[in-house]
N, C-alpha and C positions, 0 to 999 in steps of 0.2 A: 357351373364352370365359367360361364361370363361375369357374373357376379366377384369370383374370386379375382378371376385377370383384371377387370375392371379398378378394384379397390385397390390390387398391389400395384398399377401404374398411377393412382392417382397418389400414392404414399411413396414410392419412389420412382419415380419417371425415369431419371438419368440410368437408373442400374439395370431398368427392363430393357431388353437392346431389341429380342422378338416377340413371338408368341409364347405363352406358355404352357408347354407342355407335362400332363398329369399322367402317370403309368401304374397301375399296379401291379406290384412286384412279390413275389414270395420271401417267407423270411431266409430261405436260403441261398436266396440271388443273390446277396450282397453281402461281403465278410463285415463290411463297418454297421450292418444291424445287428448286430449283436452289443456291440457299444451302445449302441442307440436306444437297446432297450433295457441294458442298463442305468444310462443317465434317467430313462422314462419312469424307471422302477425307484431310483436312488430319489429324485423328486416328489414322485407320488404314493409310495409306498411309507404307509404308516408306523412299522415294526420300529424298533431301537436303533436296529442295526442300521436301515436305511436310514434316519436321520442324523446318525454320528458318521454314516459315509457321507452324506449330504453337507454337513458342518465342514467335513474335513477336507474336503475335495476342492475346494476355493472354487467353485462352480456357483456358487450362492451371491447374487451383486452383480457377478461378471457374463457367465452365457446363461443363469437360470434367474428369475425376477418374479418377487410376489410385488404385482400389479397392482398398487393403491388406488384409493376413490381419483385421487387426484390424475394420474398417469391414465386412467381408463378414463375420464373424462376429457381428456389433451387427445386419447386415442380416436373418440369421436367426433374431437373438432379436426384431427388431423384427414378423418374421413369424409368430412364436409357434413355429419349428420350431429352435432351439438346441440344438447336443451338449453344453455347457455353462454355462448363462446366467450363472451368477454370476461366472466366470471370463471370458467373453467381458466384460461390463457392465465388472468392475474395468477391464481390460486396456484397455478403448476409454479409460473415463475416466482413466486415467494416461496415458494418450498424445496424450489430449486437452488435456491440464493443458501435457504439453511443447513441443506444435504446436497450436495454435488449424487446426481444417480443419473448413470450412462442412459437410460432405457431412457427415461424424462426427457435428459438433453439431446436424445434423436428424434423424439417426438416433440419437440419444440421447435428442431430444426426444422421438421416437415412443414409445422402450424406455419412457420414463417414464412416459406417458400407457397402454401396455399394463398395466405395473407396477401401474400405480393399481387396475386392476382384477382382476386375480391372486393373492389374497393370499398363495399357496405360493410362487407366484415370488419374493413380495417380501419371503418370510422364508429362500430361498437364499440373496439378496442379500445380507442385515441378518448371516446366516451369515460370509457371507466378510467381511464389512466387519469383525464382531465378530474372528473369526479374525485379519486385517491388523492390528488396533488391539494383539493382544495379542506380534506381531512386535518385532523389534530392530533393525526399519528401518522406522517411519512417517514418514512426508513429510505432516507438518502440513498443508499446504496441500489435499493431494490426499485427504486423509483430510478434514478439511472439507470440501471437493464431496462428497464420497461422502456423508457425514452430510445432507449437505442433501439430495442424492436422495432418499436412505431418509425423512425427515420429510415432504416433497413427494407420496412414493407411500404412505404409511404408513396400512394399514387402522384403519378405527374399532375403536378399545378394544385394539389391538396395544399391545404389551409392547415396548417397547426396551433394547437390554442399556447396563449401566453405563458399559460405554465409548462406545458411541455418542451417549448420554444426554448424557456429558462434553463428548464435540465438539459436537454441537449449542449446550450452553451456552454453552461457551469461542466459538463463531460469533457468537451473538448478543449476548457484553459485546465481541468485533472491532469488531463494527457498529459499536456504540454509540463504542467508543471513538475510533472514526476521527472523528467529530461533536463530539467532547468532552464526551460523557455525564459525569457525576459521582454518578452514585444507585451507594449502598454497599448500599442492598436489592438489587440486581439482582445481590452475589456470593455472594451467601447460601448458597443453594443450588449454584453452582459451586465454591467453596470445600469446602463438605463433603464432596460426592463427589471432586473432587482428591481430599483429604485420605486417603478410604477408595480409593484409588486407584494411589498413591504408592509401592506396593511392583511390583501386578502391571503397571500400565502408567505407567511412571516419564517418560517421555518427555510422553506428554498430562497427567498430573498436574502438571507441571511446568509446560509452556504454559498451562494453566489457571491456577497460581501468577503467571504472570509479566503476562499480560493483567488480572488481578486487579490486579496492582502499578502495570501503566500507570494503569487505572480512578482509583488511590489518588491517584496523581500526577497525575491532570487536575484533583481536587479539589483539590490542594495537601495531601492528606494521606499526608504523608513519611513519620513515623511508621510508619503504618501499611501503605505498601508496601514499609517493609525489613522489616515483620512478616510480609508475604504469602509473600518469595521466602525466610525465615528458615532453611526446614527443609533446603533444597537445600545448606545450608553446611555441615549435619548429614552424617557420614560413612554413617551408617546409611541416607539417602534418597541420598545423592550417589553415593554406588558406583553406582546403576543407571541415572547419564547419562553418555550417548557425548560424545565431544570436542565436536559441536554443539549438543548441549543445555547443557553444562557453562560451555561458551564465551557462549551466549544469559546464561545467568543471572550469569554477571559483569559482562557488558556489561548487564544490567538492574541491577544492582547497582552499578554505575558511573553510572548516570544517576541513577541516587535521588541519590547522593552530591554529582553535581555541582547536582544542585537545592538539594541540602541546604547548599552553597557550599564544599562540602570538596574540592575541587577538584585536590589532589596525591593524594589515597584516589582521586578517581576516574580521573584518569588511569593510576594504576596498575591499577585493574581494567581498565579500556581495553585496556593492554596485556598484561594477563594474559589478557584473551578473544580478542585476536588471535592469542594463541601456544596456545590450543586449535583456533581454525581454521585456523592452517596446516598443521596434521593430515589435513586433509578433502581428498576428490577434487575434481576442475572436475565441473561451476560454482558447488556449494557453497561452494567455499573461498573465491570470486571474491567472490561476492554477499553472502555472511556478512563479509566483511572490510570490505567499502563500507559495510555500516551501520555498525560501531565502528568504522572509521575516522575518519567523519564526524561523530560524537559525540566522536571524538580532536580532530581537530580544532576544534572547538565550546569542547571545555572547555580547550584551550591556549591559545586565542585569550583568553580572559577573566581579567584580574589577577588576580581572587581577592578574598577579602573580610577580615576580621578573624581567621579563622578559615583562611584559605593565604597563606601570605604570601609563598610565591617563583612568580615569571610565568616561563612560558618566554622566552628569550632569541630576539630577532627573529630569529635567521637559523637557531636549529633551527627557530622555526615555520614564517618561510616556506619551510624546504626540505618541513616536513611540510602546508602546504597545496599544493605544488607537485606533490603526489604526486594531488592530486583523490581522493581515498581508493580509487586503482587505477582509478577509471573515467573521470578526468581527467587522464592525465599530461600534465607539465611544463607544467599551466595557468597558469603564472603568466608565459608568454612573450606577450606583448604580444598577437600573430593568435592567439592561445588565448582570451587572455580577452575579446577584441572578437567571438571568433566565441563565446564562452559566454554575452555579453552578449544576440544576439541569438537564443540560445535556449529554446525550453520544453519540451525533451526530458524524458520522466517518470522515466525511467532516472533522470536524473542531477540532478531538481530539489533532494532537499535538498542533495547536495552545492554545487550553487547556490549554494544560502541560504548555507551556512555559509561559502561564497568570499566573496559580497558583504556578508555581515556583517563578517569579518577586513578585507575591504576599508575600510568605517567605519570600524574600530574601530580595525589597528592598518595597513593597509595605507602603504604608501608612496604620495607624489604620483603616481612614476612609473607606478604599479600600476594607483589610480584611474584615471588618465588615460586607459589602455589599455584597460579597460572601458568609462570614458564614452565611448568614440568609436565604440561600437556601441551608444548610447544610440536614435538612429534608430529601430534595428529590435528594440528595445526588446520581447518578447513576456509572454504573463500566462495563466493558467490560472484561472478560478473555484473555487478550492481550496487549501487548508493544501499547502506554505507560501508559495505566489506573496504573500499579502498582505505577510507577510514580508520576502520579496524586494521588493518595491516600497518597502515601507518603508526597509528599508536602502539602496535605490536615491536612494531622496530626501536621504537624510541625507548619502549619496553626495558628490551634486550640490552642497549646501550646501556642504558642508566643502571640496570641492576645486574649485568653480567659482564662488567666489561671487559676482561678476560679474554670471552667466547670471542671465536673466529665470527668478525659481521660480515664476514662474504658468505654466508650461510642466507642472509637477508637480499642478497644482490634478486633474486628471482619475485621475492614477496614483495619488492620495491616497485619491479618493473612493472608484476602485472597489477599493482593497484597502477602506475600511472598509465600504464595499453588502457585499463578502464574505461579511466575518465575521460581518456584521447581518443574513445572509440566514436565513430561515427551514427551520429543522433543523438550525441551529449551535447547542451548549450551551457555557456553562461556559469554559470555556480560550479558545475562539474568541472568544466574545463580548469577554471582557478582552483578546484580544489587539486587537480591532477599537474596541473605547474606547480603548484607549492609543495605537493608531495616530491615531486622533479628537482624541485632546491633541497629537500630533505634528503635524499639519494645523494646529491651531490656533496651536501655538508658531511657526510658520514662516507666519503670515499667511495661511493658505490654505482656510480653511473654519473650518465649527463644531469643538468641542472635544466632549468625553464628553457623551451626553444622560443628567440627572441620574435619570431612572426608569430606565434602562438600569442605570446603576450601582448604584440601590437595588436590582433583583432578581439582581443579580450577586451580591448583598453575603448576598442568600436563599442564593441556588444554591449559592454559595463562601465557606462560614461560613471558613473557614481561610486563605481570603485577603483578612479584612476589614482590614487593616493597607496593603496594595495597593490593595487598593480606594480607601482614602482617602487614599489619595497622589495620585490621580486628582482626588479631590475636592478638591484642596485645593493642586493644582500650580501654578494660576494666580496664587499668589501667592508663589510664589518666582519671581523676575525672571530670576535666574541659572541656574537648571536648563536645561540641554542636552537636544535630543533624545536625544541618547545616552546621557547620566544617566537620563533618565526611563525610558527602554524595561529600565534594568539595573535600576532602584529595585523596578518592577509585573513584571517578566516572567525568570524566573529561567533560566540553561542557554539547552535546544534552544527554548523559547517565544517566546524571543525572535531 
């Protein structure tokens, strides 16, 4: 009896409020046992019947759980009794990162709340995490979660080692950059440790470089993000990245370029970091191809400026938007793009974006057409790049139905710009949701840019005051297209 009390207060403390009281009861004390031993019998009973109730009952994943090696191993470090906790903890959390499973990520939550108060346990951890980081197989992602446990349980006045120290960093400019942060203070200190980093663990030094270079580029400061990923070109720091990493910093190197408007430089990095990912196993190969694909396609679709002067030819491009960068094939068939019309799958939004952009921009009537007929079911996400999307949906509209009533559009205008005006958008978002604000305005459908909006943009984004006052000052050109305008303030993937 103490045994039992004992172990459910050290597994959840907060929820035990008394003692615990045990009763035995007859089965016909209680009308809800009879459920109860149903569920008992649907679970452990072997017959046909019991396991096609079992299948069908969506009881399987959700309140019933076949307990793996891994999760029963989590269950005894959650009880303080582990044959290995820092090996049990990784193990859950990389399995975790593969399969999202409710049972796992409460017993993790427990492990973590133990952690907090163990500090020998939570420098086995900081061990093996240190150990993994210095490996020639980290998985970015997974190594962030880890880095974030270890800071979450990490004792007062504990030491963290250099590589953990790095991911944590490199987590916190992610954050930021997802928002469209622009502070150059916040690489300061990422930057140098990369730097002092770059030989023993080449792979996180690297991601550190390259999140750095995004940072650059949310500012508008190009310069200074082909100065970030610089050294990776260097034979001396290059030798020590794998196909995946090697393949990442071209295709970051390809989107500086196509910001920078050089647009044939960046298509061929494009394709030079495609031809390092098809090196890699499934699903790396899959999922690293869909991003520079979709940045392939982005920069093929766009003429080019003073500075590129040959466009791809319409029918390699639409055969290379047709490909959906591998997670859309042959979306260009009519029930393809009526059924992409009406969705907001997160898989597959940018490549979205970059569909219905080509669609503005160089699509065919018949193309258009085929997406506007799942305009209906039209769907939106509160997030980079649906505003996007809706914006090219509008300009859609205009160009190949112009007929239709655009106060239809007045609603899909507003809430891409509420978006990007929402509070904890910086920097890139913000200009992207002004410009959309001139696009409403050119097409009679609301206000245009608000002028203090623009004045603190013009703070935030010293490097794009040149944009900015094309903003300012659009109203007086008669002749400017929406489509003009979004290519004049918004460069590449921004737009």
């Amino acid at each position: 009896m103490a045994s039992i009390e004992d172990q459910v207060r050290q597994l959840e403390v907060a929820t035990v409020g008394g003692r615990i009281q045990l009763h035995v009861i007859m089965k016909g004390d209680r009308p809800g046992l009879a459920w109860a031993d149903l569920v008992a019998h649907t679970w452990a009973g072997a017959s046909e019947r019991s396991e096609t109730r079992l299948r069908e009952s969506g009881l399987l994943g959700t309140c019933l759980h076949e307990i793996d090696d891994v999760s029963e191993n989590v269950w005894r470090l959650a009880l303080g009794v582990p044959d290995n906790p820092a090996e049990a903890w990784f193990e859950a959390l990389e399995l975790q990162r593969r399969k999202d499973n409710a049972l796992r990520g409460t017993l993790l939550r427990i492990v973590q709340r133990r952690v907090a108060t163990h500090p020998a346990m939570w420098q086995q951890l900081l061990d093996k995490l240190s150990e993994y980081a210095d490996g020639k197989a980290v998985d970015s992602g997974l190594f962030s979660d880890a880095c974030s446990f270890i800071e979450a349980t990490r004792p007062r006045d504990a030491k963290l080692s250099p590589q953990v120290e790095l991911g944590l960093l490199t987590a916190s400019v992610v954050r930021g950059n997802h928002l469209g942060a622009t502070s150059a203070a916040d690489l300061v200190s990422l930057q140098s440790l990369a730097k002092q980093r770059r030989v023993n663990n080449p792979r996180l030094a690297c991601e550190a470089d390259l999140v750095c270079a995004v940072r650059h580029t949310n500012a508008f400061r190009f310069k200074q993000a082909r100065e970030s990923i610089a050294a990776w070109e260097a034979s001396d720091f290059g030798h020590g990245l794998d196909w995946q990493w090697r393949g990442r910093q071209l295709s970051q190197l390809g989107q500086i370029q196509a910001f920078e408007g050089h647009l044939i430089d960046s298509r061929a990095s494009f394709a030079k970091a495609c031809g390092q990912f098809q090196a890699l196993d499934e699903p790396e190969r899959s999922r690293e191809l869909s991003h520079t694909s979709t940045y392939l396609m982005i920069a093929a679709t766009d003429n080019g400026d003073h500075t590129d002067a040959e466009a791809v030819p319409d029918e390699d491009l639409r055969a290379l938007i047709n490909g959906g960068a591998g997670l859309l094939p042959d979306v260009m068939q009519p029930d393809a793009l009526a059924r992409l019309a009406s969705s907001d799958d997160l898989q597959t939004q940018y490549v979205h974006h970059a569909i219905v952009r080509y669609l503005a921009c160089r699509g065919s009537a018949a193309d258009a057409r085929a997406y506007l007929d799942g305009r209906a079911a039209w769907r939106f996400r509160p997030h980079h790049p649906w505003p996007l999307i809706d914006v090219w949906r509008a300009i859609l509209v205009q160009k190949h139905s112009p007929g239709e009533d655009l106060y239809m559009l007045r609603p899909l205008l507003a809430r891409a710009t509420g978006t990007c005006r929402a509070d904890g958008h910086h920097g890139v978002i913000q200009l992207i949701g002004e410009t959309i604000a001139e696009v409403r305005r050119m097409m009679g459908l609301g206000d245009g840019a608000e002028q203090e909006r623009l004045t603190e943009l013009a703070r935030s984004l010293p490097d794009a005051a040149a944009r900015i006052e094309i903003l300012r000052t659009c109203a007086s050109r008669p002749n400017l297209t929406p489509t003009d305008l979004m290519k004049e303030v918004l460069p590449f993937n921004f737009r």
